[in-house]
C-alpha positions as CSV (number, residue, x, y, z in Angstrom):
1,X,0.0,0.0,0.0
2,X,1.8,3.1,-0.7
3,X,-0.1,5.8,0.9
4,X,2.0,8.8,-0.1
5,X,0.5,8.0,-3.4
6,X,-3.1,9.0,-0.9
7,X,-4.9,11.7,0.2
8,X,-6.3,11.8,3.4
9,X,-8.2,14.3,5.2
10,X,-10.0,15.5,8.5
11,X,-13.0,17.6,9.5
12,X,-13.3,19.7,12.8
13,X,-16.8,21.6,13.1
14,X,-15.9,26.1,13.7
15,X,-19.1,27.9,14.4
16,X,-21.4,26.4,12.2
17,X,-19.2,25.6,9.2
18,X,-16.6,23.3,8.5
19,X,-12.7,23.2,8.6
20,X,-11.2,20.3,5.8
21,X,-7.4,19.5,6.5
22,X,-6.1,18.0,3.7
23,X,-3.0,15.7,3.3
24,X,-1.0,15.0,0.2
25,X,2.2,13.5,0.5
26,X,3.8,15.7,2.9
27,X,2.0,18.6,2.4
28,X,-0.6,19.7,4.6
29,X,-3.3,22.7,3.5
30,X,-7.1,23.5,4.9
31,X,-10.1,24.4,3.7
32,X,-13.3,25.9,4.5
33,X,-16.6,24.4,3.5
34,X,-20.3,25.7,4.6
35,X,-21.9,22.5,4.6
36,X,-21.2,18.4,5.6
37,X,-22.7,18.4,1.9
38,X,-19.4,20.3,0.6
39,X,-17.7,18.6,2.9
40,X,-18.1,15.2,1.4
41,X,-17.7,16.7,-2.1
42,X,-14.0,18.6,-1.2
43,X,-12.9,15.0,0.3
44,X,-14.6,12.6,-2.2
45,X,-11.1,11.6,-3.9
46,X,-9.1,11.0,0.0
47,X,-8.2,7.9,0.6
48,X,-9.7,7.9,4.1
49,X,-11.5,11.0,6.5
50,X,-11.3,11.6,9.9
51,X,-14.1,13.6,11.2
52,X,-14.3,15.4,14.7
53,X,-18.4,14.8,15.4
54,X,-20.6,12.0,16.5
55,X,-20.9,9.3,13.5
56,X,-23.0,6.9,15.3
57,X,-25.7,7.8,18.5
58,X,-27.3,4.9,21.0
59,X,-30.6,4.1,21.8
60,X,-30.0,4.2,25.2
61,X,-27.2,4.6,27.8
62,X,-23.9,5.6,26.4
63,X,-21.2,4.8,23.4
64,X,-18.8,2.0,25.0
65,X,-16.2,4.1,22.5
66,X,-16.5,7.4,24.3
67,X,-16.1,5.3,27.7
68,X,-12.8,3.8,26.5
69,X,-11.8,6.9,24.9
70,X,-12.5,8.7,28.5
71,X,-10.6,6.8,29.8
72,X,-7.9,6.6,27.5
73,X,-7.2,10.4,27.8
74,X,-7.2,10.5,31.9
75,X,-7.4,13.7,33.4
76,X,-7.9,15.0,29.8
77,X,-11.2,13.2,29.6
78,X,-13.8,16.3,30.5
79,X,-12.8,17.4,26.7
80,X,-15.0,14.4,25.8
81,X,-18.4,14.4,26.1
82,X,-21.4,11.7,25.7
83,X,-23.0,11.4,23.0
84,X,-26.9,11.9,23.1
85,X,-29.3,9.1,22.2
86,X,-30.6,9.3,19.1
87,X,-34.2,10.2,19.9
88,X,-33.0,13.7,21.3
89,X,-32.8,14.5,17.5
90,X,-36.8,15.3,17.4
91,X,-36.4,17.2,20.6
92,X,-37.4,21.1,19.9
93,X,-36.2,22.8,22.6
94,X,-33.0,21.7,25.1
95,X,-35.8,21.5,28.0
96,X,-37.3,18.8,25.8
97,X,-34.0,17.3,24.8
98,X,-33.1,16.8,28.4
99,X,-36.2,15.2,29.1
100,X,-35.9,13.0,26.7
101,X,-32.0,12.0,28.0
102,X,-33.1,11.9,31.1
103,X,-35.8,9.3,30.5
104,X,-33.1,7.2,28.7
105,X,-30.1,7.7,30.2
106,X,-30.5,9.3,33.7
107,X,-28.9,13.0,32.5
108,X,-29.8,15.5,31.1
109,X,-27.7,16.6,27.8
110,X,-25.3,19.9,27.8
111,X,-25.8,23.1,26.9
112,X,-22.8,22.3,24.4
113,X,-24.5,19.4,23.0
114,X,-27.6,20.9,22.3
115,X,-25.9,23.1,19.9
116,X,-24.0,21.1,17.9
117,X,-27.4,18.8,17.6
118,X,-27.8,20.4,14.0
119,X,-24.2,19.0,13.0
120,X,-25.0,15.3,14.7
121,X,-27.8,15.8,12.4
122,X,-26.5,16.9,9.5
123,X,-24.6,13.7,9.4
124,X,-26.7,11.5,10.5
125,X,-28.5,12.5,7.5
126,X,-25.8,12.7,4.7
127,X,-25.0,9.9,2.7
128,X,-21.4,9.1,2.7
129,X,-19.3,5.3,3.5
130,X,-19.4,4.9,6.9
131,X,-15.9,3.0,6.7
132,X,-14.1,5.5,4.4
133,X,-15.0,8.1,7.0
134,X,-14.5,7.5,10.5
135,X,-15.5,9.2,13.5
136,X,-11.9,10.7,15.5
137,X,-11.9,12.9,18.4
138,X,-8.6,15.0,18.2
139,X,-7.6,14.7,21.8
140,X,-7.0,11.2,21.4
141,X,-5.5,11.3,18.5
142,X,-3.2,14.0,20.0
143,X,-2.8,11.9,22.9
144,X,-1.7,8.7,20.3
145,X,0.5,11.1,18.4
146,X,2.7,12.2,21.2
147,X,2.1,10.1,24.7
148,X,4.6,11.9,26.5
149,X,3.3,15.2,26.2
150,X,0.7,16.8,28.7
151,X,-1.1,18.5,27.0
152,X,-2.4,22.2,28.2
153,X,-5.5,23.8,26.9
154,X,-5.8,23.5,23.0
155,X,-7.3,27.3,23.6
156,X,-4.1,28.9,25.7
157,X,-0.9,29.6,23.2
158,X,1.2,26.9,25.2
159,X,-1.6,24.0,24.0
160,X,-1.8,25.8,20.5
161,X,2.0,25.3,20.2
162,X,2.2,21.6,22.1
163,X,0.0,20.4,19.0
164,X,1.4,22.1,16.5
165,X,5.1,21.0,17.3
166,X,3.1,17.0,17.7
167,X,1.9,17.7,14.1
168,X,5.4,18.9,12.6
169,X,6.5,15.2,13.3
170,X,4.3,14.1,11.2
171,X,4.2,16.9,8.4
172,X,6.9,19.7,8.4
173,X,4.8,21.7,5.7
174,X,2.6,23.1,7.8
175,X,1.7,27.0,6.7
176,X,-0.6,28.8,9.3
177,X,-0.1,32.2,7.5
178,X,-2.7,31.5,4.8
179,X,-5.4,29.8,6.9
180,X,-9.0,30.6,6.4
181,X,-10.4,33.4,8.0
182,X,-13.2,32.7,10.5
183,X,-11.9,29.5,12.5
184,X,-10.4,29.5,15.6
185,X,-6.3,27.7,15.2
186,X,-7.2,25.1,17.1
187,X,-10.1,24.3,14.9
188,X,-7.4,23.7,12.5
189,X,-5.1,21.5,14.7
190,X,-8.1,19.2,15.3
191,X,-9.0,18.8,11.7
192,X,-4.9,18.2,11.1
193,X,-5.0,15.6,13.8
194,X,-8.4,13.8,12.3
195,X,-6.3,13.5,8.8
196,X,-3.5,12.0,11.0
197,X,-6.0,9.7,12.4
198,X,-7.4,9.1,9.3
199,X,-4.1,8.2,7.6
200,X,-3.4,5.9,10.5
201,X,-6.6,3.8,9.8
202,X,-5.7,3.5,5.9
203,X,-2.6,2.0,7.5
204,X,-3.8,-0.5,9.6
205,X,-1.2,1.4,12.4
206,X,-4.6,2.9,14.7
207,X,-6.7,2.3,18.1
208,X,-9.6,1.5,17.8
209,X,-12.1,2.5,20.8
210,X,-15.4,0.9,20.5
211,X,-16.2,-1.5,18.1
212,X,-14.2,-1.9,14.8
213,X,-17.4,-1.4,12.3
214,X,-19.1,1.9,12.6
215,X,-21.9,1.3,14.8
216,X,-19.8,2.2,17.6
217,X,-16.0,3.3,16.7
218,X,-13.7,5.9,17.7
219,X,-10.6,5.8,15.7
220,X,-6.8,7.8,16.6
């Protein structure tokens, strides 16, 4: 398999929209896309895609992924939270939401996860091969990329620069000077650390958390 001959690429949500890192051969380069629809159309020639958002929801109770990748990350686990069951999709309001996670799982659902509900959705709803795109969470991949490393906050410099020297191991052409405007840099780093992920899993070098179809996989 000769995957420099591959393009891979990852997907980090930014306010609404979408940030597409994009990795060929060495070079690394994002991209900004308004919709998962664009999205899948930007990507639909990479090898494999790593995407930062819910791929799969449960009918009740929680993802056994997100519990392994919880624990996985340690004291870094608060930056991963559970994913809602899929009936809180046809919730209208985040009282309604709640109640319906509370019926099924005991909790409510976050403020932060009501809000991202419309990406889950937008998703769940696209059609796209659930093995050529796989469901990463950045901190782990982070985490798989460089174990040593405790990692600070991806939103305080020292964090921004932790994961940006982590990536340069991987690809030295990384140019943040002509970035996109509108997405925070650390939307970027995630979506770089998805393709990583994603190249990984083209490999057959990742962790799995979860299950190794898609029903219930985490990948880094």
């Amino acid at each position: 398999m000769n995957s420099e001959a591959e393009k891979f690429a990852g997907v980090d949500g930014a306010k609404g929209a979408w940030v597409v890192a994009s990795i060929d051969g060495t070079t690394l380069t994002w991209t900004g896309c308004s919709s998962v629809a664009e999205v899948l159309e930007r990507t639909r020639d990479h090898a494999r895609v790593g995407v930062d958002m819910p791929l799969s929801l449960p009918e009740s109770g929680y993802r056994v992924s997100e519990l392994e990748a919880k624990q996985f990350l340690g004291t870094a686990r608060s930056s991963i939270f559970h994913t809602p069951v899929v009936d809180v999709l046809a919730a209208e309001s985040y009282p309604e939401a709640c109640a319906v996670s509370r019926q099924l799982t005991g909790k409510a659902i976050s403020k932060q996860t009501w809000h991202i509900l419309p990406s889950v959705k937008a998703w769940r709803d696209a059609d796209f091969d659930r093995n050529r795109y796989v469901e990463v969470h950045p901190e782990c991949s982070f985490r798989a990329m460089s174990p040593t490393t405790e990692f600070s906050s991806k939103k305080t410099g020292r964090g921004v620069g932790q994961r940006l020297a982590a990536l340069q191991r991987w690809s030295r052409q990384i140019e943040l000077a002509d970035l996109p405007s509108g997405p925070a840099v650390d939307d970027f780093l995630d979506a770089a650390a998805a393709a990583w992920s994603a190249r990984r899993l083209h490999l057959g070098e990742h962790r799995v958390f979860g299950t190794d179809d898609p029903s219930d996989r985490i990948v880094a």
